[in-house]
N, C-alpha and C positions, 0 to 999 in steps of 0.2 A: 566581647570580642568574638568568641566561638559563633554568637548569635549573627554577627556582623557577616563572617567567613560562610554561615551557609546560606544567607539570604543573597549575595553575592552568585553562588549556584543559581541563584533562579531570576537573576537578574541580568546575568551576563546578555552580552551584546550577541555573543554565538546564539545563546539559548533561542532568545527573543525570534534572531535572525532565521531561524529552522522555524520555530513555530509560526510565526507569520508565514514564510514560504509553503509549507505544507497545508495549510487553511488556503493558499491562491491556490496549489496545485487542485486540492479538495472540489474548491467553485468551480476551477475551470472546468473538471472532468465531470462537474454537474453540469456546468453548461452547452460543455459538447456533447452533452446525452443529450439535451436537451432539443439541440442542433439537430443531430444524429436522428432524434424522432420526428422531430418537422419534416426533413426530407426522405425519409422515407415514408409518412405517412400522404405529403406533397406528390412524390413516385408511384402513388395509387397502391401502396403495400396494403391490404387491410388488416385492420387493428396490431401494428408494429407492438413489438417490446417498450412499455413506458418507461419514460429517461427518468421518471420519479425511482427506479431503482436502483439508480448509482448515486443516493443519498448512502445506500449501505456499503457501496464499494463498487468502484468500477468497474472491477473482474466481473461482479454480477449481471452488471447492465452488458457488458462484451459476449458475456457466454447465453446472456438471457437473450439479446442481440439474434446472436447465430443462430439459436434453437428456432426460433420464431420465425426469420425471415426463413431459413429454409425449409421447413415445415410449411409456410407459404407461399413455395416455389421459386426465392428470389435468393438463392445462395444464401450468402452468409456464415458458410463454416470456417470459412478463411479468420474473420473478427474471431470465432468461438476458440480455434487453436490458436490465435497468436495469444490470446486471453489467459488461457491452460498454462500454453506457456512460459507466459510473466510469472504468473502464479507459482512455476514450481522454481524458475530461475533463483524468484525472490525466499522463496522458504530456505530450498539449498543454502543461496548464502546468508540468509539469517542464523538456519543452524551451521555454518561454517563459523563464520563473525564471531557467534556466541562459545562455539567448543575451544576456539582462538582465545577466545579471551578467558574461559574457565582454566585452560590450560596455564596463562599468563599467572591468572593470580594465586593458581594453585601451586607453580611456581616460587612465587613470591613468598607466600604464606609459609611452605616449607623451608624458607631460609629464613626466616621470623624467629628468632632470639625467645619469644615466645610460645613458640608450637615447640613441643617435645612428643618424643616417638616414645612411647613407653616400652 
């Protein structure tokens, strides 16, 4: 039964439903790099940022993006800061989310019948 209850966790229909989702979001922002380098290299850019680099994370291809085209005369710093600024939006509120929730169960824990203050 316990066995049952947490394979359940990794089954669930939510679970699944996120991680499918995030592997398409994954491709897609492989594939718009991939886009992304076609026409700009199409645009007579020479030798653009390769969209092989947002196998590591999109931020990279965005900020690698800006460096590059503008370093080649063709802008691009516009992509580099909205890039930045995903990047810190998203930490922000991961460390918001997370100190949320430490708070929560730290919360909890101390009304635990089990935790004693010595």
């Amino acid at each position: 039964d316990a066995l049952r209850s947490q394979m359940a966790l990794y089954t669930s229909p939510g679970l699944i439903i996120s991680q499918v989702l995030s592997w398409a979001v994954y491709g897609l922002s492989v594939l718009f790099a991939y886009f992304d380098w076609k026409t700009l290299r199409d645009r007579g850019i020479p030798r653009p940022f390769h969209w092989a680099w947002s196998f590591l994370a999109s931020s990279v291809y965005g900020i690698g993006r800006g460096v590059v085209t503008h370093r080649r005369g063709a802008g691009g710093k516009v992509v580099m800061w909205i890039a930045i600024a995903v990047l810190a939006v998203v930490a922000i509120s991961v460390f918001a989310f997370t100190a949320w929730i430490m708070a929560i169960t730290f919360e909890e824990v101390s009304r635990s019948p089990l935790y004693s203050t010595y």
